[in-house]
C-alpha positions as CSV (number, residue, x, y, z in Angstrom):
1,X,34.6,5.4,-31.1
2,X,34.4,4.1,-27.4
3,X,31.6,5.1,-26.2
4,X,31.3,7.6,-23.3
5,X,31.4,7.0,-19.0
6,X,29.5,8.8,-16.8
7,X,30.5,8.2,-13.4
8,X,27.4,9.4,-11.0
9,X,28.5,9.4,-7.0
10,X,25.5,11.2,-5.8
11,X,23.1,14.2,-7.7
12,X,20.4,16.7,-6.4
13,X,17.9,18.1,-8.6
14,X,14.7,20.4,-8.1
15,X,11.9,20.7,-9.9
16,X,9.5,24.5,-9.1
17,X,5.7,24.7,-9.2
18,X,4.8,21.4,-11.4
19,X,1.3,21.1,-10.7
20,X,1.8,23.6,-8.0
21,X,4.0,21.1,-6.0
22,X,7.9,21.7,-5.5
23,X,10.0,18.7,-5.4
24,X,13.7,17.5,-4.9
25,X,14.8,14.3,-5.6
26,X,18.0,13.3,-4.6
27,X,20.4,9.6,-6.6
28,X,23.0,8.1,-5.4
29,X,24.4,4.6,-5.6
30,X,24.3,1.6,-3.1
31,X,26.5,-0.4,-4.5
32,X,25.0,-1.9,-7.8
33,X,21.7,-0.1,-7.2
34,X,21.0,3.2,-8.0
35,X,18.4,4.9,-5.1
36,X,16.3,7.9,-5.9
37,X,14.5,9.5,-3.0
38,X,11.9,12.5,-4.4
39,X,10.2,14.3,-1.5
40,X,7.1,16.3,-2.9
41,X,5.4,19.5,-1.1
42,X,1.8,20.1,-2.0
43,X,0.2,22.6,-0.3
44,X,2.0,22.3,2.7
45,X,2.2,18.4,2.8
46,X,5.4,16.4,2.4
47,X,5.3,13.3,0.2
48,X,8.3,11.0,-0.3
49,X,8.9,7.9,-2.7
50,X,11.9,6.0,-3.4
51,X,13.0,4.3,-6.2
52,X,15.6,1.2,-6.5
53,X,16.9,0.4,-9.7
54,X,19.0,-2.2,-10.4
55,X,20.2,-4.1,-13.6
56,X,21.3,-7.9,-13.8
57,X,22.3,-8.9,-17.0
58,X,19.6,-8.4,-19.3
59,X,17.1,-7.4,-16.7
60,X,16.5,-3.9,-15.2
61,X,14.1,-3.9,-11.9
62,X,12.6,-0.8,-10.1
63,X,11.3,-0.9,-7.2
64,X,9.5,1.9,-6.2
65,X,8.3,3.0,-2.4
66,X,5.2,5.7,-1.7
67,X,2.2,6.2,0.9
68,X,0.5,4.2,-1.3
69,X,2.6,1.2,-0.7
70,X,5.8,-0.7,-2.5
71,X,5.5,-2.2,-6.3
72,X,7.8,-4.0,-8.2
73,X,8.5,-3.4,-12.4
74,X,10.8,-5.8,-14.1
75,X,11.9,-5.5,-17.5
76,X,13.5,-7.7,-19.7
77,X,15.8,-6.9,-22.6
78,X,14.5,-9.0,-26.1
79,X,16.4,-8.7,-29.2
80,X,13.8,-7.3,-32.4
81,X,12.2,-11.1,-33.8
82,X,14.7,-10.5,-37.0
83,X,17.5,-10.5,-34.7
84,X,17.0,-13.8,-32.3
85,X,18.6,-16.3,-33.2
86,X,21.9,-14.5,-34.7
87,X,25.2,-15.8,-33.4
């Protein structure tokens, strides 16, 4: 079986009262990278972080955007030990 494609253009999802905070976040794609923007009301204040996620080869990166400041996650794909080194 083949598997399955989802093709994503934009989405908009909410998320009620978690931790008595509402927030939206909103995905679309920028080409190759996939943006997620989540504003965040807590009583009365407006938060926002974005998040940039993008894959090269075996490599996924996020890069995420707050009040707090910008950091950078990278992840690398590695096959289980008993599986490096197979052809």
């Amino acid at each position: 079986m083949a598997p399955a494609l989802l093709t994503l253009v934009s989405f908009e999802g909410s998320i009620k009262g978690g931790q008595q905070a509402d927030s939206i976040s909103t995905a679309r794609w920028d080409g190759p990278k996939l943006t997620i923007v989540t504003k965040m009301e807590m009583d009365g204040q407006v938060t926002e972080s974005t998040q940039v996620w993008t894959v090269e080869g075996s490599t996924l990166t996020v890069e995420t955007t707050n009040a707090r400041g910008a950091q950078k996650r990278v992840y690398k794909k590695q096959l289980p030990e008993r599986l490096q080194g197979s052809p």
